[in-house]
N, CA and C of each residue as an Amber inpcrd file, in Angstrom:
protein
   360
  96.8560000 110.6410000 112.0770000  97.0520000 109.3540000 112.7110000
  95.7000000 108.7510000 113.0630000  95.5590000 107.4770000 113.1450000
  94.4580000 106.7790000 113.2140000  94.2640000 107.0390000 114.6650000
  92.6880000 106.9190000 114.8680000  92.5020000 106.3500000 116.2240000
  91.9810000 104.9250000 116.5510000  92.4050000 104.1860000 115.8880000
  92.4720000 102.6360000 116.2790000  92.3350000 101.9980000 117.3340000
  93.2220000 102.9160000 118.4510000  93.0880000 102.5680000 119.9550000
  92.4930000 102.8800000 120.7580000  91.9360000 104.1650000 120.3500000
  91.0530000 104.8850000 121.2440000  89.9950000 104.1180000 122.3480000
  89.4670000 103.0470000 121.8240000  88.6430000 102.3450000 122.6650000
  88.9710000 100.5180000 122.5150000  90.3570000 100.5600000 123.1470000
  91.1310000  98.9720000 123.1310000  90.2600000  97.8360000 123.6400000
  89.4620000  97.7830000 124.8920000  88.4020000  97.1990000 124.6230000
  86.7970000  96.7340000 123.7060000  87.1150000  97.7310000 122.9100000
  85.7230000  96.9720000 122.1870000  86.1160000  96.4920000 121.2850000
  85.0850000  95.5490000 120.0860000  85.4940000  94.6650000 119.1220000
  85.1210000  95.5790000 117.8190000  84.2440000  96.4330000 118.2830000
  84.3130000  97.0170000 116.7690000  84.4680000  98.2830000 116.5980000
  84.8830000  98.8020000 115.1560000  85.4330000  99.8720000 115.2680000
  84.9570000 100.6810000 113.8420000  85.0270000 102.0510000 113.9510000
  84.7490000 103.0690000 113.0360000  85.6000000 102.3230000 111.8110000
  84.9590000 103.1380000 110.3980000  85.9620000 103.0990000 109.5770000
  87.0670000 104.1350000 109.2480000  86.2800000 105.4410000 110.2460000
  87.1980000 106.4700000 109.8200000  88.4270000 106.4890000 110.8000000
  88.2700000 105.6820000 111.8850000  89.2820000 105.3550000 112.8190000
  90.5840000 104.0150000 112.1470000  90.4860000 103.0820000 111.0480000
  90.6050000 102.7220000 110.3790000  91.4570000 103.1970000 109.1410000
  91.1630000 104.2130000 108.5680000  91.9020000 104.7390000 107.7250000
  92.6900000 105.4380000 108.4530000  94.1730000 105.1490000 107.8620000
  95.1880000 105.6640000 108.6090000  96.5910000 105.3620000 109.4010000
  95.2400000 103.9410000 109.4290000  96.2090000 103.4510000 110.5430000
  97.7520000 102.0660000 110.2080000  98.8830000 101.9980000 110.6390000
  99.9600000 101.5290000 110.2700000  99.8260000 100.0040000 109.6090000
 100.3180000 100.0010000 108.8790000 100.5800000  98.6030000 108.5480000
 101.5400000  97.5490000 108.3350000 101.8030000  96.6510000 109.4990000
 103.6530000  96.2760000 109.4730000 103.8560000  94.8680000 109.0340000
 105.3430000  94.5570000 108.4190000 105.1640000  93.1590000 107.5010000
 105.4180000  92.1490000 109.1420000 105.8560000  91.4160000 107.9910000
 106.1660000  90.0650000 108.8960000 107.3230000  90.3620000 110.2030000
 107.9550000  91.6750000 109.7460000 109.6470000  92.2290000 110.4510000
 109.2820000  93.2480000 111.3040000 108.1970000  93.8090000 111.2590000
 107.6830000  95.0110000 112.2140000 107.9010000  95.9510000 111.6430000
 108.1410000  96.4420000 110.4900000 108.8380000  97.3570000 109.9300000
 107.5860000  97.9840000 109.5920000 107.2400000  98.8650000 109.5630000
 105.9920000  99.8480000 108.6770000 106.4250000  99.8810000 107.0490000
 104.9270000  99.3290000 106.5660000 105.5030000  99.3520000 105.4250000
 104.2370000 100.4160000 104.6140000 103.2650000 100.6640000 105.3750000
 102.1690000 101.5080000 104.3780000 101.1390000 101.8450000 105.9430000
 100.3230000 102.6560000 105.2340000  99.1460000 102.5270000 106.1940000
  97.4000000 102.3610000 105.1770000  96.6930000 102.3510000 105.7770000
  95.1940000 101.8530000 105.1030000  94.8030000 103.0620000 104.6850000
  94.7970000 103.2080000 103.0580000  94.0030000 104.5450000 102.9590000
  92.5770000 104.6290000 102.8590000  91.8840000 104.0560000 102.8130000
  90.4590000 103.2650000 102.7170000  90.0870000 101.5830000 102.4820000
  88.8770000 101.6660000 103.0160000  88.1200000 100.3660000 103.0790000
  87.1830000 100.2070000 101.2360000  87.1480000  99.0970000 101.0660000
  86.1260000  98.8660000 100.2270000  85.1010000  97.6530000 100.6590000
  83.8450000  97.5010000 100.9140000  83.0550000  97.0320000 101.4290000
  81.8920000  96.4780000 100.2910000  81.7430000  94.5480000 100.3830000
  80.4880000  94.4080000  99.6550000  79.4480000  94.6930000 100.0050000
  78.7780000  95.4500000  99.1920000  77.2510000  96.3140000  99.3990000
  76.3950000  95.5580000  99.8600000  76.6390000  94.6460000  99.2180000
  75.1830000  93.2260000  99.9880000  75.2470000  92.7350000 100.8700000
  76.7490000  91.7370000 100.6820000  76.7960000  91.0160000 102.1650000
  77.3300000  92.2920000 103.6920000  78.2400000  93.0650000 103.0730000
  78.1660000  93.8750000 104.3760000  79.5040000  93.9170000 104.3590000
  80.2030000  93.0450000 103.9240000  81.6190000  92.4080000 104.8730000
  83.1170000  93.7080000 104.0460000  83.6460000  93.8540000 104.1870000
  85.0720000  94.3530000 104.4360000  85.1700000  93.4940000 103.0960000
  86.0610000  94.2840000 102.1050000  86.3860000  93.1550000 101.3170000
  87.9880000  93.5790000 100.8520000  88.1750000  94.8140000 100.9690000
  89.8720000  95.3840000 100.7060000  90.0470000  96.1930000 101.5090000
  91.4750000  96.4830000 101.8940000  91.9040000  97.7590000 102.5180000
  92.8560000  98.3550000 101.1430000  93.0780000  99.3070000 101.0320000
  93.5300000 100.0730000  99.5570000  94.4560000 100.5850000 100.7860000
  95.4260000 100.1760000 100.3880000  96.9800000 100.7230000 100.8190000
  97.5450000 101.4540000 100.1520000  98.4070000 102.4960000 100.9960000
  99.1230000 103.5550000 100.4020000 100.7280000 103.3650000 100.8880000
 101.4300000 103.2680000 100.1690000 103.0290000 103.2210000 100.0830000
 103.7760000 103.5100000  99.7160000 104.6490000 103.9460000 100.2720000
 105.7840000 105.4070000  99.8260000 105.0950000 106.5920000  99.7970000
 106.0970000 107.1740000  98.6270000 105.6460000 108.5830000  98.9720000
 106.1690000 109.9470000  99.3840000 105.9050000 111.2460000  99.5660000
 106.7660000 112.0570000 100.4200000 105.3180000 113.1500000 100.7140000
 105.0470000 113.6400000 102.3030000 104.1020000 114.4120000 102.5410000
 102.6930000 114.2550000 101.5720000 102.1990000 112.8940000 100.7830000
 100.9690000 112.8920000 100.0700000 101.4150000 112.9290000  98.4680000
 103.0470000 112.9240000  98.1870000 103.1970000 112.8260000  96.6420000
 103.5330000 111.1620000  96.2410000 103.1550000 110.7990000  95.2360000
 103.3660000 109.7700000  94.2500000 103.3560000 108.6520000  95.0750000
 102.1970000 108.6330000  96.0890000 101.7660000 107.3060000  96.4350000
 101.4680000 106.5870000  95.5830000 101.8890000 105.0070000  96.2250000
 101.4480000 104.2100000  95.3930000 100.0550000 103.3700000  96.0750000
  99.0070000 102.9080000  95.4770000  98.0480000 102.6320000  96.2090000
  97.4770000 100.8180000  95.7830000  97.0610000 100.1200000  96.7060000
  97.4030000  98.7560000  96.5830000  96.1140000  97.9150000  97.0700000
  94.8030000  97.6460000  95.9670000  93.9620000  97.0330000  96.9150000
  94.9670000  95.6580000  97.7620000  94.1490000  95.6570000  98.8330000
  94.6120000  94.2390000  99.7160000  93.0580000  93.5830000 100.2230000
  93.5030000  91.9140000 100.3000000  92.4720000  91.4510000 100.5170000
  92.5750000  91.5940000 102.0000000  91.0650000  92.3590000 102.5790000
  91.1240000  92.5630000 104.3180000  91.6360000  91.2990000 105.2020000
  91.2210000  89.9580000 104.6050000  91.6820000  88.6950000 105.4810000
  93.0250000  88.4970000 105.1160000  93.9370000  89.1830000 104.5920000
  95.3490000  89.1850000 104.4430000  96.3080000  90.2080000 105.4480000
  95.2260000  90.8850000 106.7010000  95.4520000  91.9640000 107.3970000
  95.1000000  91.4570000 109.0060000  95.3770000  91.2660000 110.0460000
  95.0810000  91.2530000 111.3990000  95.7400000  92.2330000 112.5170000
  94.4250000  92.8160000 113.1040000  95.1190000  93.7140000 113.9970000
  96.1560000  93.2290000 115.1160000  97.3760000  93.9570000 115.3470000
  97.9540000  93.5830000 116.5950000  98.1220000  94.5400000 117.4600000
  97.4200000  94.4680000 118.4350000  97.1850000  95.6290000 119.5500000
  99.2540000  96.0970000 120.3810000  99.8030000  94.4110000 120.0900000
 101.0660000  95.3890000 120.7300000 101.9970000  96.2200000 119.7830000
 100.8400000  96.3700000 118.3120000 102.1170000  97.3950000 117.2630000
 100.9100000  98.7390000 117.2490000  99.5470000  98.6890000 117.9750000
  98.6910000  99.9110000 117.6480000  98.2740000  99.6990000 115.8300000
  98.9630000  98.7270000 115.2150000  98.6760000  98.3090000 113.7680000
  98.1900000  97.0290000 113.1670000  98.3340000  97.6040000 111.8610000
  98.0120000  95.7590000 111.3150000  99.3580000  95.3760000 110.6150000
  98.8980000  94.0090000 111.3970000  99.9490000  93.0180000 110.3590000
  99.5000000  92.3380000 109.1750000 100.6580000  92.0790000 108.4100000
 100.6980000  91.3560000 107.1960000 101.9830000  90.7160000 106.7590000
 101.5890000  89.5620000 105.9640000 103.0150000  88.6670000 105.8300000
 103.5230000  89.4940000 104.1580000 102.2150000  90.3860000 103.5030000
 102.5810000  90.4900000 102.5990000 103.6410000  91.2580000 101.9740000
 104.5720000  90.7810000 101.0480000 105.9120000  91.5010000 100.8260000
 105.9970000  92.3500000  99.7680000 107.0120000  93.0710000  99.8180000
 107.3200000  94.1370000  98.4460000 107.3410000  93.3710000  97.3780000
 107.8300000  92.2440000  97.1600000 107.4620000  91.5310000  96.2170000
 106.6010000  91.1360000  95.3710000 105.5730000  90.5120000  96.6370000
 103.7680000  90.1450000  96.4630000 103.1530000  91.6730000  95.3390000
 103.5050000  92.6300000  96.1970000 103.1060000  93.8370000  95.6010000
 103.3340000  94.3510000  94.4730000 104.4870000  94.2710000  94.1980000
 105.1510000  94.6070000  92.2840000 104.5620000  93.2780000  91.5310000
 104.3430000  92.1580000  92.3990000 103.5420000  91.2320000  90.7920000
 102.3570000  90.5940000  91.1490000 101.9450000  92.0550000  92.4020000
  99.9160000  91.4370000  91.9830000  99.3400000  91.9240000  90.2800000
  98.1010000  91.2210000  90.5100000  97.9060000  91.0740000  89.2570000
  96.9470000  92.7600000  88.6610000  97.6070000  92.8950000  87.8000000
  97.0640000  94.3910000  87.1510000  95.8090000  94.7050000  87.4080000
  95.6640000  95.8790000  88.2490000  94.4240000  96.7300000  88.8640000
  94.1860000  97.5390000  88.0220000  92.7250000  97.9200000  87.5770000
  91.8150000  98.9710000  86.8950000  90.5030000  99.3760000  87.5190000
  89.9840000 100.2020000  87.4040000  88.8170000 100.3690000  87.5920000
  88.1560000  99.3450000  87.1810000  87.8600000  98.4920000  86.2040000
  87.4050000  97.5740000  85.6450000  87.2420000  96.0400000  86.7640000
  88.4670000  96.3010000  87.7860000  88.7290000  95.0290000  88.1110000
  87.7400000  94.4540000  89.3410000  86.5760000  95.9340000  89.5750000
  86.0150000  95.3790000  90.6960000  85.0290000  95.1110000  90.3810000
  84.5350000  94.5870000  89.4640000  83.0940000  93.7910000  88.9040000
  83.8950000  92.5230000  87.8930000  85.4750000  92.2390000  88.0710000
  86.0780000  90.7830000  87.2650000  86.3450000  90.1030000  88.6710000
  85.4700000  89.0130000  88.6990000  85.5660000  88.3520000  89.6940000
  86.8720000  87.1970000  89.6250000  87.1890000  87.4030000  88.3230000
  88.4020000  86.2900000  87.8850000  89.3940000  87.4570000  88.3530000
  89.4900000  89.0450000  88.6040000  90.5830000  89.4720000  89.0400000
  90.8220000  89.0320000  90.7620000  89.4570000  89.3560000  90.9070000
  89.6530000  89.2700000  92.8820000  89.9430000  87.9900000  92.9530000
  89.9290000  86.6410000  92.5520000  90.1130000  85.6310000  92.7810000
  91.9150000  85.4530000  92.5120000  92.1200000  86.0910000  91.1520000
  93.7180000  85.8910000  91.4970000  94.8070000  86.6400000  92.3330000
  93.5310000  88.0000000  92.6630000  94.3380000  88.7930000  93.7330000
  94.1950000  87.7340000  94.8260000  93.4800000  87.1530000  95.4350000
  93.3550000  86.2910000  97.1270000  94.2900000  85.2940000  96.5880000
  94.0810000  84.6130000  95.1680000  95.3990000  83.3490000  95.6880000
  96.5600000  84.4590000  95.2570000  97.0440000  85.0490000  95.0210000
  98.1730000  86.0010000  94.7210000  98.9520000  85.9670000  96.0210000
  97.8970000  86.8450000  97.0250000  98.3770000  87.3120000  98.6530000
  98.1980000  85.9560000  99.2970000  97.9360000  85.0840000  99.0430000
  97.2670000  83.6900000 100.0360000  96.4660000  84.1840000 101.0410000
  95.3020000  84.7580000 100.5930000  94.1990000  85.1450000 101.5110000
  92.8220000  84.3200000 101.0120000  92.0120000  84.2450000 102.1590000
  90.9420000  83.7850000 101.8620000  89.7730000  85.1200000 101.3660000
  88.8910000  84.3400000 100.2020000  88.1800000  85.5940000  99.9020000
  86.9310000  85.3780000 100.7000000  85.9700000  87.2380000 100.8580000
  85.2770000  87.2370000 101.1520000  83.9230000  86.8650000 101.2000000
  83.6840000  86.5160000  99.9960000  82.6250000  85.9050000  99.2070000
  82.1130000  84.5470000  99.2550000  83.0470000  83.9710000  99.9970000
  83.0450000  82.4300000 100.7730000  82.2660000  82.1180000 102.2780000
Protein backbone atom coordinates (compact mmCIF):
# COMPACT_ATOMS: atom_id res chain seq x y z
CA UNK A 1 0.00 0.00 0.00
CA UNK A 2 1.11 3.43 -0.79
CA UNK A 3 2.12 5.90 1.65
CA UNK A 4 0.56 8.86 0.04
CA UNK A 5 -0.68 10.14 3.32
CA UNK A 6 1.88 9.78 5.44
CA UNK A 7 2.68 13.47 5.49
CA UNK A 8 -1.04 15.17 4.49
CA UNK A 9 0.35 18.44 4.94
CA UNK A 10 3.07 18.85 2.57
CA UNK A 11 2.83 19.52 -1.21
CA UNK A 12 5.31 17.25 -2.31
CA UNK A 13 5.80 13.87 -2.34
CA UNK A 14 8.17 10.75 -2.93
CA UNK A 15 7.73 8.75 -5.97
CA UNK A 16 8.02 5.63 -4.21
CA UNK A 17 5.16 6.78 -1.95
CA UNK A 18 3.31 7.24 -5.26
CA UNK A 19 3.49 3.96 -6.69
CA UNK A 20 0.81 2.08 -5.38
CA UNK A 21 -1.38 4.14 -4.60
CA UNK A 22 -5.48 3.81 -5.58
CA UNK A 23 -6.97 5.13 -8.40
CA UNK A 24 -10.85 5.92 -8.51
CA UNK A 25 -13.16 6.86 -11.61
CA UNK A 26 -15.62 9.41 -11.71
CA UNK A 27 -18.06 6.74 -9.23
CA UNK A 28 -15.45 6.18 -6.48
CA UNK A 29 -15.07 2.86 -7.44
CA UNK A 30 -11.26 1.70 -7.55
CA UNK A 31 -10.45 0.98 -10.69
CA UNK A 32 -6.39 0.40 -10.78
CA UNK A 33 -3.60 1.73 -8.80
CA UNK A 34 -0.19 3.64 -10.21
CA UNK A 35 2.40 1.19 -10.97
CA UNK A 36 5.04 3.74 -11.88
CA UNK A 37 5.81 7.24 -12.93
CA UNK A 38 7.45 8.18 -16.21
CA UNK A 39 9.18 11.53 -16.06
CA UNK A 40 10.65 14.05 -18.90
CA UNK A 41 14.38 13.94 -18.39
CA UNK A 42 14.79 17.56 -19.31
CA UNK A 43 12.03 19.45 -18.30
CA UNK A 44 11.64 17.48 -15.00
CA UNK A 45 7.86 17.24 -15.09
CA UNK A 46 5.71 13.94 -14.50
CA UNK A 47 4.59 13.00 -17.78
CA UNK A 48 2.56 9.38 -17.21
CA UNK A 49 1.45 7.32 -14.46
CA UNK A 50 1.52 3.53 -16.02
CA UNK A 51 -1.49 1.95 -14.49
CA UNK A 52 -2.10 -1.44 -13.53
CA UNK A 53 -5.65 -3.11 -13.83
CA UNK A 54 -7.12 -6.20 -12.99
CA UNK A 55 -5.49 -8.99 -12.34
CA UNK A 56 -5.26 -11.65 -9.46
CA UNK A 57 -2.27 -11.40 -6.60
CA UNK A 58 0.30 -9.77 -9.59
CA UNK A 59 -1.09 -12.15 -12.62
CA UNK A 60 -2.11 -10.81 -16.11
CA UNK A 61 -2.14 -7.24 -15.31
CA UNK A 62 -2.99 -5.08 -17.63
CA UNK A 63 -0.79 -1.94 -17.72
CA UNK A 64 -1.94 1.57 -19.14
CA UNK A 65 0.32 4.64 -19.73
CA UNK A 66 -1.95 7.69 -18.45
CA UNK A 67 -1.39 11.20 -19.05
CA UNK A 68 -0.40 12.51 -15.20
CA UNK A 69 -2.75 15.77 -15.86
CA UNK A 70 -5.61 13.27 -16.45
CA UNK A 71 -5.05 12.24 -12.56
CA UNK A 72 -5.74 14.61 -9.31
CA UNK A 73 -5.19 13.72 -5.89
CA UNK A 74 -8.22 13.59 -3.53
CA UNK A 75 -7.20 13.54 0.00
CA UNK A 76 -10.95 12.42 1.08
CA UNK A 77 -10.41 8.94 -1.09
CA UNK A 78 -6.36 8.70 0.26
CA UNK A 79 -6.34 8.37 -3.93
CA UNK A 80 -6.40 9.68 -7.28
CA UNK A 81 -9.11 10.55 -9.29
CA UNK A 82 -9.92 10.22 -12.84
CA UNK A 83 -12.88 10.71 -15.18
CA UNK A 84 -11.13 8.15 -17.27
CA UNK A 85 -13.34 5.09 -18.29
CA UNK A 86 -13.04 1.39 -19.20
CA UNK A 87 -13.87 2.46 -22.35
CA UNK A 88 -11.23 5.36 -22.87
CA UNK A 89 -8.92 2.40 -22.02
CA UNK A 90 -9.81 -0.51 -24.57
CA UNK A 91 -9.56 2.28 -27.47
CA UNK A 92 -6.47 4.28 -26.43
CA UNK A 93 -4.35 4.38 -29.10
CA UNK A 94 -1.81 1.29 -29.53
CA UNK A 95 1.22 1.37 -27.05
CA UNK A 96 4.84 0.00 -27.90
CA UNK A 97 7.97 0.57 -26.75
CA UNK A 98 8.38 2.62 -29.79
CA UNK A 99 5.68 5.03 -28.67
CA UNK A 100 7.77 7.06 -26.30
CA UNK A 101 10.00 8.93 -28.71
CA UNK A 102 6.37 9.24 -31.41
CA UNK A 103 5.35 12.39 -30.34
CA UNK A 104 2.28 11.96 -32.78
CA UNK A 105 1.50 8.92 -30.26
CA UNK A 106 1.55 11.09 -26.94
CA UNK A 107 -0.39 13.70 -28.64
CA UNK A 108 -3.25 11.30 -29.55
CA UNK A 109 -2.96 9.65 -26.24
CA UNK A 110 -3.77 13.46 -24.35
CA UNK A 111 -6.57 14.25 -26.88
CA UNK A 112 -7.73 10.48 -26.47
CA UNK A 113 -8.06 10.97 -22.36
CA UNK A 114 -8.86 14.90 -22.78
CA UNK A 115 -5.79 15.77 -20.91
CA UNK A 116 -3.54 18.49 -21.32
CA UNK A 117 0.03 17.54 -22.35
CA UNK A 118 3.08 18.10 -20.60
CA UNK A 119 5.21 19.57 -23.03
CA UNK A 120 3.08 22.75 -23.16
Amino acid sequence: MARATAHPDHRLISSEDVQGTVVYGADNKNIGEVDHLLIDKLSGRVAYAVMSFGGFLGLAHSHYPIPWSALRYDSTLDGYRTGITEAQLRDAPDFSDDAWSDRSWESQTHQHYGASTYWD
